[in-house]
MIMI-500189 format. One record per residue: y, x, z of N, C-alpha, C in turn; residue in one letter. Coordinates in steps of 0.1 Angstrom, whole numbers, plus 5000, padded with zeros to 4 digits. Layout:
BEGIN
YXZYXZYXZA
...
This chain:
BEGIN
215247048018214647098006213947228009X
212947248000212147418004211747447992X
212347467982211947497972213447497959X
213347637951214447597939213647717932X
213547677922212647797907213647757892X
213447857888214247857878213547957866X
213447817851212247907841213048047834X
212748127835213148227832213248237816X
212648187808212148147794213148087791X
213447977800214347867794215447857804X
216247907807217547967821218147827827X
218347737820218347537820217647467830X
216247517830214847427837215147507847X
215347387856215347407872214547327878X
213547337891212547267897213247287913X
213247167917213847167935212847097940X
212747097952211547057957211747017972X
211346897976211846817988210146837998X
210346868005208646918017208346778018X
208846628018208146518017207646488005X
207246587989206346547982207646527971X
208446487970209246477957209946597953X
209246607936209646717929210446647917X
212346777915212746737906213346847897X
213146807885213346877876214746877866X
215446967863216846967854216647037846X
217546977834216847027821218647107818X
219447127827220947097824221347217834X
220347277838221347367846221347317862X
220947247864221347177879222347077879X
223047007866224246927868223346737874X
222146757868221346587872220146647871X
219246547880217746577885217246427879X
215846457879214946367872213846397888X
213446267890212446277896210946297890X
210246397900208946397896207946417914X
206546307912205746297920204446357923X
204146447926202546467926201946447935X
200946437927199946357940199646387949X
200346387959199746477974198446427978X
197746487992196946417998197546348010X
196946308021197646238032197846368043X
198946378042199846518048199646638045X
199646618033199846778027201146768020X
202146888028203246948022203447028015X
204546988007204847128001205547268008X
205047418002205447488006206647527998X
206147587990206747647978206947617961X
207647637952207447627941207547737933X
207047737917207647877909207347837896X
208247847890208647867872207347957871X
206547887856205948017846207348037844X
207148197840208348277839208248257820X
207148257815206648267797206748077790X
206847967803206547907795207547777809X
208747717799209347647812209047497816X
207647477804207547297812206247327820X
205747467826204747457833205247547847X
205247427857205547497873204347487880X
204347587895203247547904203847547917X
202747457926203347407941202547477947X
202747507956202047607971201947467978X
200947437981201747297996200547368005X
200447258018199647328026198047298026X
197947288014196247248010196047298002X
196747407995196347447981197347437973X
196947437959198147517944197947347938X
199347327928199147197923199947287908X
199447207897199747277886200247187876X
201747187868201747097859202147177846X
201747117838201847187821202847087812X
203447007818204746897809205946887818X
206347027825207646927831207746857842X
206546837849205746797861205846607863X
205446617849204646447846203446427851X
202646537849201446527853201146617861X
199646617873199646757878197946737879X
197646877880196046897882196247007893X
194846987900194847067916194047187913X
194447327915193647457911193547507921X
192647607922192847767930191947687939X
191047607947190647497957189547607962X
189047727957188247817965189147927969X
190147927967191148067975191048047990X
191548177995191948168011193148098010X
193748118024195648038026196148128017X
196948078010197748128002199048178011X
199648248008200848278010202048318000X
201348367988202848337976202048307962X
202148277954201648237942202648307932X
202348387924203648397908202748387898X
203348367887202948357875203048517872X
202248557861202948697853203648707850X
204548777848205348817840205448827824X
204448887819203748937809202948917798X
202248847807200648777802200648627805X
200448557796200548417796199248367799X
199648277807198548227817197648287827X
198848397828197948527846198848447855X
197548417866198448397877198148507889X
198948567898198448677908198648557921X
197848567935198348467943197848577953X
198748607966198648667975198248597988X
196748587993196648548001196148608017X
195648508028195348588041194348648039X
193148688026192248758025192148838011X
193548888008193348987997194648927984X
194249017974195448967965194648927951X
194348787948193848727938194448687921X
193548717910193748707899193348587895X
194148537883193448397874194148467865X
193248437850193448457838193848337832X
193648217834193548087830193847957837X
195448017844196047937848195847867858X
195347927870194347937882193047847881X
192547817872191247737868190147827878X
190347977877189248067883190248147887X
189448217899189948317905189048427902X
189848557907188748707910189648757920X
189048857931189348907940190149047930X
191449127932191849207927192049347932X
192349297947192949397958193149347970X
193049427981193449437995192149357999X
191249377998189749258003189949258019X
190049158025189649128035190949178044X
192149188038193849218041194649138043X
195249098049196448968047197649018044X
197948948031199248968024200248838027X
201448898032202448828035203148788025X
203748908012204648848001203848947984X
204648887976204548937967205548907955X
206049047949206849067941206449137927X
207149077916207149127909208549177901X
208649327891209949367889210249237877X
211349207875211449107863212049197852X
212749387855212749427845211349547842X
210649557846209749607844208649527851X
207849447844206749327847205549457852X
205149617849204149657856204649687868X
205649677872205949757890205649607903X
204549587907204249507919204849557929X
205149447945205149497956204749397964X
203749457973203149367984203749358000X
203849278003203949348020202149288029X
201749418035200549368041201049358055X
200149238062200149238077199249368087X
199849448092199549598098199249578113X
199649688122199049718135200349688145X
200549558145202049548153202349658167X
201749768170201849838181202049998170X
202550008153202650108146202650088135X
202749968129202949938118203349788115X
203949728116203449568116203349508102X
204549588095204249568079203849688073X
203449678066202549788051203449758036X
204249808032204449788021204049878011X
202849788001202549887985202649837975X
202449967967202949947955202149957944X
202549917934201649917920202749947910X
202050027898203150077886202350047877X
201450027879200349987867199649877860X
200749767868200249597863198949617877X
199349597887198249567895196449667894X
196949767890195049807883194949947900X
195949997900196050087912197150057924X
196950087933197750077948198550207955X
199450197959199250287974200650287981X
200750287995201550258005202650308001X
203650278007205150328005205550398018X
206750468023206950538038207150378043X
206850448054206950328066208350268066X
208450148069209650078070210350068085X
211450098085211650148101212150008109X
210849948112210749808122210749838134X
211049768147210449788162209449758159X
208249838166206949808166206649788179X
205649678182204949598197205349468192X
205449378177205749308172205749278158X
205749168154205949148139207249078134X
207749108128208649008125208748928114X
209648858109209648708102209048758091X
208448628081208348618074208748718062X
208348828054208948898042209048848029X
210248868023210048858006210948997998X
210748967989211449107981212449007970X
213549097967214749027958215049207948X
214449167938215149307926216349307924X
216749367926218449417923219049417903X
218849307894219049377881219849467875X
220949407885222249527880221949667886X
221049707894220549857896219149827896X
219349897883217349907877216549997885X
215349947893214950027904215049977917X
216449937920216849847935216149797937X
215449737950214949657956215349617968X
215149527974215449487986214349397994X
213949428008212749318014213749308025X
213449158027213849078040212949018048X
213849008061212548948070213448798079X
212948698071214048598075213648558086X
214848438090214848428104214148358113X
212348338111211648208116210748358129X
211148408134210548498144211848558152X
210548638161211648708174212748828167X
212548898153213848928153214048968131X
214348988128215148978114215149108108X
215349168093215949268092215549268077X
216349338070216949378058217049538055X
216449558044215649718040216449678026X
216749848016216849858007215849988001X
215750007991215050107984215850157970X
215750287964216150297950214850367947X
213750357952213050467947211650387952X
211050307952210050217947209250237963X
209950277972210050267988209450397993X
209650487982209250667990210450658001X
211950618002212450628010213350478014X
213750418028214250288028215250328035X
216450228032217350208040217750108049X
217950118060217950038070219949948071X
219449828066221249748059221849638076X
220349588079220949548089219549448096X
219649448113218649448119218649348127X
219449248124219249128127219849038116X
219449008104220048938095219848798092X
219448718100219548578098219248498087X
218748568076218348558063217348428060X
217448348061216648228048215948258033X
216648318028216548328015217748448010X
217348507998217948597996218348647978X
219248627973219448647957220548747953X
220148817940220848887935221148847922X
222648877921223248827910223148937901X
223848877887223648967871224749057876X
225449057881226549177882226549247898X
225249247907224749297917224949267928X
226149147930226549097945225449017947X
225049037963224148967967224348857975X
223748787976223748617988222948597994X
223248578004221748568014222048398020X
221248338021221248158025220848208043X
221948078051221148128066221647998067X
221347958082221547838091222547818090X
223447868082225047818086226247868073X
225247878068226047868049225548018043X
226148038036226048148026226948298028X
226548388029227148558032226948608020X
227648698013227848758003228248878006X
227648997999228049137999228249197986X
228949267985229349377967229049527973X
228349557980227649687983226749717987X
225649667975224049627979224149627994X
224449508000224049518013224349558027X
225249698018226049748036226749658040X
227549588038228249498043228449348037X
228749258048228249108041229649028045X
230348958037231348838041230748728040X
230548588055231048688062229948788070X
230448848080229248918088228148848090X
226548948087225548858098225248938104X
224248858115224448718116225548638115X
225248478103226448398107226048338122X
226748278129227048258138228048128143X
228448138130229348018131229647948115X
229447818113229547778101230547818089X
229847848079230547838065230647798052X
230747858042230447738036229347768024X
228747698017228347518021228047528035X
228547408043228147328059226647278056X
225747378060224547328051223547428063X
222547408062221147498069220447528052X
220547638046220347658036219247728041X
218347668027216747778028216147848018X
216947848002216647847992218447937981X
218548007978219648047969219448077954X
219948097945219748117929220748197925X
220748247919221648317910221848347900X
222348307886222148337874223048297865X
223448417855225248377847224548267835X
223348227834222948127825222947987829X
223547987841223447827845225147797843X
225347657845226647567845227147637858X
226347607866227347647881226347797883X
226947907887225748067884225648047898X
225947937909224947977920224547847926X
223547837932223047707937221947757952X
222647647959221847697972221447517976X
220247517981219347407986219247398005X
219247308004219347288019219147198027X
219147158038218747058045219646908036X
220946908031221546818031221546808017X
220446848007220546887996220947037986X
221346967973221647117968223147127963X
223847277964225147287964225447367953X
226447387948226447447934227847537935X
228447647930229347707928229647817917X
231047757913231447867901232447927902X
232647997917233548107916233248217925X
231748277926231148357934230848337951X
230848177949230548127967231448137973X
233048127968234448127974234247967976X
233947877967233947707971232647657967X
232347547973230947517966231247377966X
230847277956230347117952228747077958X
229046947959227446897958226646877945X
225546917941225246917929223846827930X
223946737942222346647941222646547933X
223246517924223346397912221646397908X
221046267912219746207907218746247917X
219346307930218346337938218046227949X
217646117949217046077962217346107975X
218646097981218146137996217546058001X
216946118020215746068025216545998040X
215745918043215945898059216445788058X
216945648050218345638051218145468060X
218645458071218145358079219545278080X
220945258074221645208079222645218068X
223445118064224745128058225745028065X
227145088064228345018069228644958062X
229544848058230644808047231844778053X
232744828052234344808056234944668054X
234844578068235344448064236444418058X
237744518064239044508056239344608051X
240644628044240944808039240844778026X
240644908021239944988011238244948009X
237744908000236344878001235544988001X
234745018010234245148012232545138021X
231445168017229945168023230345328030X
229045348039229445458046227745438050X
227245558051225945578052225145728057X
224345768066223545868065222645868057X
222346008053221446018041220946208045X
219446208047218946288055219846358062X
220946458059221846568073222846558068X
223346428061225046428059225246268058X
226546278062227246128059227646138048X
227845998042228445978027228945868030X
230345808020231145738017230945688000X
230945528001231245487982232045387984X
232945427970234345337969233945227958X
233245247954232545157938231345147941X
231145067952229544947956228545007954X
228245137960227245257960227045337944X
227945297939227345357921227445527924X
228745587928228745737931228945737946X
228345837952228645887969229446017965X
230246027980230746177986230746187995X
230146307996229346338008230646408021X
230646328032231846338040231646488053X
230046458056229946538070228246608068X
228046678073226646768073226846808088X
225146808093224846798101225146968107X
225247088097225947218104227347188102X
228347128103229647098106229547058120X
228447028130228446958144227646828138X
227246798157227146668157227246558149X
226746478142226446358138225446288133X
225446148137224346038138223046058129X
222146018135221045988128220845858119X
221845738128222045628120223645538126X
223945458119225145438122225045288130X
225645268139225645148147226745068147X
227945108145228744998146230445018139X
231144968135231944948126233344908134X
234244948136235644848143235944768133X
236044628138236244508121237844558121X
239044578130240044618122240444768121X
239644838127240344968120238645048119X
238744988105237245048096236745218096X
237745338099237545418101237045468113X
236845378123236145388133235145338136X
233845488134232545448131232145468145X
231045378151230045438166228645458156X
227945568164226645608155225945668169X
224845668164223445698179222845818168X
223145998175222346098175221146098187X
220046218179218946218181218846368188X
218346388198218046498199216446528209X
215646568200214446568208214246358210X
213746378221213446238227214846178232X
215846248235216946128239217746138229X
218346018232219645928217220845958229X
221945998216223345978230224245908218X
225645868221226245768213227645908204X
227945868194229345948191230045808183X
231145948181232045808178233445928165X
233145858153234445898141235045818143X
236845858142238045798138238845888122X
237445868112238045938105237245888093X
236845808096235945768084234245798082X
233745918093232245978090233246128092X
234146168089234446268080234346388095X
234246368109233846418116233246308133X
232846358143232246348150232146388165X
232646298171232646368187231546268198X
231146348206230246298218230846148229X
230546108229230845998239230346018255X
231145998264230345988276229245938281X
228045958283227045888285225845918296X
225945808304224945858316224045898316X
222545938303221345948302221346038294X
220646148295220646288289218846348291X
218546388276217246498283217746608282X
217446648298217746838294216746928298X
215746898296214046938303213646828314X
212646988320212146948330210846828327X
210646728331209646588332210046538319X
209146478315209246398299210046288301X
210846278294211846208296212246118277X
213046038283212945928268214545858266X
215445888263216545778259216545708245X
216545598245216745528234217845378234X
218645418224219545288223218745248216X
218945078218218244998208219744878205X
221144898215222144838206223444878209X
224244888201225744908199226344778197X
227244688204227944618199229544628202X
230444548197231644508201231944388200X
233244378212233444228209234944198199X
233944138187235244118178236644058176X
236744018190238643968194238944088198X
237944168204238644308216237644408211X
238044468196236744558200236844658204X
238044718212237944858227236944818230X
236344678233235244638246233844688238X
233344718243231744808236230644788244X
229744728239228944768252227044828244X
226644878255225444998248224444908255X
223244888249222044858256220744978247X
219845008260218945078258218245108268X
217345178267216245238278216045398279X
215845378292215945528298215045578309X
214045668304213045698309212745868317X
212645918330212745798342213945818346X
214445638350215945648358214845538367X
216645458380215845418390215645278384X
214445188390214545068384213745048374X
213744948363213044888354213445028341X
214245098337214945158330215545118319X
215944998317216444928305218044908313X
219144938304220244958311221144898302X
222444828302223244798295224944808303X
225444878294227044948296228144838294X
229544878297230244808290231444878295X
232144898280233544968279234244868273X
235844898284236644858277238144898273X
237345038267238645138263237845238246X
236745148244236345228230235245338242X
234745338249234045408259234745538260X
235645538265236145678275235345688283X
235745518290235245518304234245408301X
233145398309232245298314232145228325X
231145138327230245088340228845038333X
227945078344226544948342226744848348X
226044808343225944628345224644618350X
224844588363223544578372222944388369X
221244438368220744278370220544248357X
220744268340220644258330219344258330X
218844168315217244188317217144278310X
216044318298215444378294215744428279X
217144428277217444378262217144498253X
216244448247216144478230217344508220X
218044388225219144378210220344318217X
221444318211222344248216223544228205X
224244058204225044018194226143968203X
227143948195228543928205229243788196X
229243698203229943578200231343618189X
231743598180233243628174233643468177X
234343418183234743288182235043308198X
234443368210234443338223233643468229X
235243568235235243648238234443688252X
233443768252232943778263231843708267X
231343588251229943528253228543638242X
227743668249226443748247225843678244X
225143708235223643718233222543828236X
221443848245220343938244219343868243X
218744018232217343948225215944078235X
215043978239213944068246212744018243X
211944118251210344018247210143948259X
210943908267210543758278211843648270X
212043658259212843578255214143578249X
215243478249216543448244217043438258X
218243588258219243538271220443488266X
221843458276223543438274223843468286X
224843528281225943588290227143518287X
227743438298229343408295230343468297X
229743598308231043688319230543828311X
230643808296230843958293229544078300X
228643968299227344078306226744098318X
227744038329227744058340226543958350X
226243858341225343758345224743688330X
223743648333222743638320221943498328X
221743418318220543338315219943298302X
218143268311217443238300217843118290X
218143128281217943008270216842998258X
217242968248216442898236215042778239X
215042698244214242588244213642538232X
212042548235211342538218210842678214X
211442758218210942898213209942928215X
208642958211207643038214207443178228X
207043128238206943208247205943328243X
205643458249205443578249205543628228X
206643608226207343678218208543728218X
208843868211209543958212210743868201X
211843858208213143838195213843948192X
213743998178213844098170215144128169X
215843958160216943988153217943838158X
219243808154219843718157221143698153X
221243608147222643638138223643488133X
224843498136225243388140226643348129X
226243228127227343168115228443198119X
229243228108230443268108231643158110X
231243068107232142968103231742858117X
231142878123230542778135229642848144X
229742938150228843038159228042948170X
228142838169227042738175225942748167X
225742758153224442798149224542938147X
222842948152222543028147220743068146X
220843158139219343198137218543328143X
217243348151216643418160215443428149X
214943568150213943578147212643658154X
211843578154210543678170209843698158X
209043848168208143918159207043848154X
206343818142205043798141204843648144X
206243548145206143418150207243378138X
208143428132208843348118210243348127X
211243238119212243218121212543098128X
213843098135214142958143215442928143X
215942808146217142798139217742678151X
218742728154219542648169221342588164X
221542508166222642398166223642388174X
223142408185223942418195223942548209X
223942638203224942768208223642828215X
222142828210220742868211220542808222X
220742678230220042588240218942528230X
218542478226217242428217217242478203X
216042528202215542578188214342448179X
214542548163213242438160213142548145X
211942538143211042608135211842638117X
212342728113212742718100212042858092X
210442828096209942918085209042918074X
209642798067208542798060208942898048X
207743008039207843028033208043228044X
208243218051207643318058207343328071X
206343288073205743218086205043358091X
205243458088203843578091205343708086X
206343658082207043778075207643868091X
207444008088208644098100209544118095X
211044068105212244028097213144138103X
213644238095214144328098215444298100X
215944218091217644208090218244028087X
219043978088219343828089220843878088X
221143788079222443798072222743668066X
224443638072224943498065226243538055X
225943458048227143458036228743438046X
229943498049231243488057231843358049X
231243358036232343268028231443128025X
229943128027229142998024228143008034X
228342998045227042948058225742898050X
225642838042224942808036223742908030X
224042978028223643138023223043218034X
222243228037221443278044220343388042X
220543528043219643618034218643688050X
217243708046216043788054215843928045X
215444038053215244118051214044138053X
212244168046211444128050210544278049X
209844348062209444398058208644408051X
208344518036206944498031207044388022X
208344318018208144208009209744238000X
210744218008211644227997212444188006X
213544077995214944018001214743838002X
214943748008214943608007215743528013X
215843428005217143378009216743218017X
217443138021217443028031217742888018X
216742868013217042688006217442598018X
218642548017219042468026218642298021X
218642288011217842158004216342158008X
215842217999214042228001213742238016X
214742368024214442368037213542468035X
213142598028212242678029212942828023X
212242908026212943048024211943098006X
212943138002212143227989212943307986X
212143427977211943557976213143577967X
214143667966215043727958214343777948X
214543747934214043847924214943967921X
214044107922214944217923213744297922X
213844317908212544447904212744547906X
213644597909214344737912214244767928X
213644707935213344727954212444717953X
211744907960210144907966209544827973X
209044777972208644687985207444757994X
206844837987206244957996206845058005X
206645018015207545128029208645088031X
209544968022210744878029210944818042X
211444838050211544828065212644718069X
212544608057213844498059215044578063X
215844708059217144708060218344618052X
218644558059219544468047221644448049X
222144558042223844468043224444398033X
225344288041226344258030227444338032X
227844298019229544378022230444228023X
231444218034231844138032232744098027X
233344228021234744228012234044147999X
232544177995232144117978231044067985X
230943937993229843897999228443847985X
228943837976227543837968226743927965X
227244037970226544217967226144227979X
224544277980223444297991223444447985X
222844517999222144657996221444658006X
219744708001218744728010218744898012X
218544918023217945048026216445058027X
216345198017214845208017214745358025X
213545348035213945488044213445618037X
212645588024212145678019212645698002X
212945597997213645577981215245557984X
216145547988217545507990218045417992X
219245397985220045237989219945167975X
219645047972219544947962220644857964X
221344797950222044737953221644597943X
221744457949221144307942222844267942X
223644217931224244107928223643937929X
223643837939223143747939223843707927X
225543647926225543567916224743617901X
224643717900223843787886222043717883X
């Protein structure tokens, strides 16, 4: 998230704002979000957002192409300001309805009309970093200008006059031979006159100024403050948002619990970028953050999740718990989540500032379901971790392939399996770039990977599925074909006869009830379907002969039942009469940007859920 505004008119209307384009709006305080979309261009982000402060169904977007403007609540939007320089902050007036002031890298600009027109106002040919306005006195402005980093690096002035006159404040006592982060200003309400500028943490060093006197004199609170974001409450305690939760002070500033820099996680377990404050909401504080937005009603002593109606992003993978407790388990952009009721509510288990964990989740123990394997991301190499706790935390696995500089370098798993009589036994296939040899490598543990070995001579695998019926028989899927392994990996031959040569086999998935059939699917060549333990194949695609099959799923309780995950098309199932595949009706799944993620749960095998990597998890009841 990079964005939280709040209409000052209407203390209710809240606007959050996700940097991939989705804006949401609450009419409740922050308790549920409504989504809203505007129209971006093709990679233009959002920067920023802000409440008219006069009028609460009209917000504006900073993104990196310009101002976006809506007048209903952000149903609609029209594109303004399109002859300004870079913007760098935008506010509405205070005052005057329909003034906008926008501080940009060439001066500090007026609109009378809702940024329809601009006029140049001040600082011509200046670059303004921030801009403030007093919320209890609407004539007192403050700017910070970009200065002489070898004697000034910032400029802060002032206005008392609604913007009509200027002039410098004493110098702010910075190291100079440098600039530092980014500036904003936060008014103190509970001390009329307070001010405060910060210089958050996206440069070589940080720092935190106060004033009572409109910056004739400053005070110097702390000089490396780690600050994100920065809010002052109605009764004067302040919060500052950092990489690693939330700090609070009750003495404008001299001192912060806990200390900054944080340094070590608190709470919310969050990379916060955004804070609020205000005794007119349900929860009076709310902080936004990489893993969503957090809410608290006892001065940032505890905090809740408060993303009810928000969309998370990313979401490439869900678990379902074969035995137990029925329970989905899922990443969802920087946290794990758990649902006990077939995705209807999540709770959110692990965030990505708690430590380590997955980008997506790989593999499941069929009898003890709290034991998740998942593949983190770091840079270009993937390493493996491993929960015995449900998601609810996360530790590193041993693993031979690491980038730690130096030459460009690449790890990628492309599989996790176990073998379901023994699943200690684990084995990893992936590629690893440069090692010695071909760099496609495949592991095998048989202790839950403490310990390992490679498996020398393996081909090239892509994918890999594990016999449940006959312990120690493989399947690998490559683009020189269909292999088997009988020795647990250690030796491989080609099979599938009939298959289509120079195609990639994607996916492969094998009846439950008879693991002699089963179904392979190659890229951009359809489906195929083998009898006898993938020695001969033969063609079962009609009806998606051209589909990319993301996912292949059999019913545990009716072989019969055969479900595709297609990308760019939807869900389809296997006519075993007709002998052809058709389309699941399910009006409620995008089929634009759907990437065939598809699970069953096998505890309620008639309930599918698709993952969408950009809209969420959907859930289809077939018998319905």
């Amino acid at each position: 998230m990079v964005a939280l505004t709040q209409a000052p008119s209407s203390p209710q209307t809240l606007y959050s704002v996700i940097a991939d384009g989705r804006v949401y709006a609450s009419a409740n305080g922050g308790v549920t979000w409504r989504l809203r979309t505007p129209p971006l261009q093709t990679g233009e982000i959002i920067l920023d957002a802000v409440a008219d402060p006069l009028n609460a169904q009209t917000v504006y977007l900073r993104t990196s192409l310009g101002l976006l403007r809506s007048s209903d609540d952000g149903v609609s939007w029209s594109r303004i300001g399109t002859s300004l320089p870079a913007i760098e902050v935008v506010l509405p007036d205070r005052s005057l309805p329909g003034v906008l002031w926008a501080a940009t890298q060439r001066g500090l600009y007026r609109s009378a009309d809702e940024g329809g027109t601009w006029q140049l106002a001040a600082f011509d040919s200046r670059n303004l970093r921030a801009l403030g306005i007093d919320p209890l006195d609407p004539d007192i402005f403050l700017v910070a200008l970009r200065g002489d980093p070898l004697y000034a690096p910032v400029i802060i002035s002032r206005s008392t006059d609604h913007g009509a006159t200027w002039e410098d404040t004493s110098q702010l006592p910075l190291f100079v031979g440098r600039f530092p982060g980014e500036p904003g200003f936060v008014f103190d309400v509970a001390h009329p006159g307070t001010t405060y500028v910060f210089f958050d943490s996206g440069s070589d060093y940080e720092a935190l100024f106060r004033t009572a006197d409109l910056g004739t004199t400053w005070t110097s609170l702390s000089a490396s403050s780690g600050m994100n974001d920065l809010a002052s409450s109605p009764d004067g305690a302040l919060f500052a948002a950092t990489d690693f939760g939330v700090s609070k002070s009750t003495d404008q500033g001299t001192t912060w619990v806990p200390p900054l820099p944080l340094i070590t996680p608190a709470a919310p377990p969050d990379r916060l970028v955004r804070i609020l404050a205000s005794a007119a909401l349900p929860n009076p504080l709310l902080a936004a953050g990489s893993a969503g937005l957090w809410a608290s009603v006892d001065g940032g002593a505890s905090w809740q999740d408060s993303s009810r109606g928000i969309v998370a992003q990313g979401i490439v993978s869900v678990l379902a718990s074969p035995m137990g407790a029925p329970a989905l388990t899922t990443v969802a952009g920087n946290s794990v989540y758990r649902s006990v009721d077939q995705g209807t509510t999540w709770i959110r288990l692990h965030t990505r500032a708690q430590g380590r964990q997955p980008v997506r989740l790989a593999a499941l123990h069929p009898f003890r379901p709290r034991t998740i394997y998942g593949i983190d991301s770091q840079g270009q190499g993937e390493t493996l971790l491993k929960s015995v706790d449900g998601g609810r935390s996360w530790s590193s696995l041993s693993f031979p392939y690491a980038c730690q500089g130096g030459p460009p370098c690449e790890v990628k798993i492309h599989a996790v399996t176990l073998d379901p009589q023994r699943p200690e036994t684990v084995y990893v296939a992936g590629f690893a770039h440069p090692t010695e040899g071909t760099g496609y490598f495949l592991l095998h543990s048989d202790d839950g990977f403490q310990n390992f070995t490679l498996l020398e001579g393996s081909p090239r695998l892509t994918g890999l599925t594990a016999d449940p019926d006959r312990s120690g028989t493989l399947y690998g899927l490559s683009c020189q074909g269909l292999y088997k392994s009988f020795d647990a990996g250690v030796s491989w031959r080609k099979t599938g006869r009939n298959l289509p040569s120079n195609a990639c086999a994607t996916v492969l998935v094998l009846d439950p009830r008879n693991t002699r059939r089963l179904w392979v699917a190659l890229a951009g060549r359809g489906l195929f379907f083998s009898s006898d333990g993938g020695g001969t194949f033969q063609s079962m695609s009609r009806g998606l002969e051209t589909g990319q099959i993301g996912t292949l799923l059999f019913d545990p309780e009716d072989s019969s039942q055969v479900y595709a995950g297609v990308s760019g098309r939807g869900v389809y199932r296997w006519h075993a009469v007709r002998r052809q595949w058709a389309l699941l009706a399910n009006p409620g799944l995008p089929t634009a940007g759907y990437r065939g993620i598809l699970t069953l749960d096998p505890q309620h095998p008639s309930v599918l859920y698709a993952s969408h990597p950009e809209r969420g998890i959907f859930r289809l009841d077939v018998e319905e």
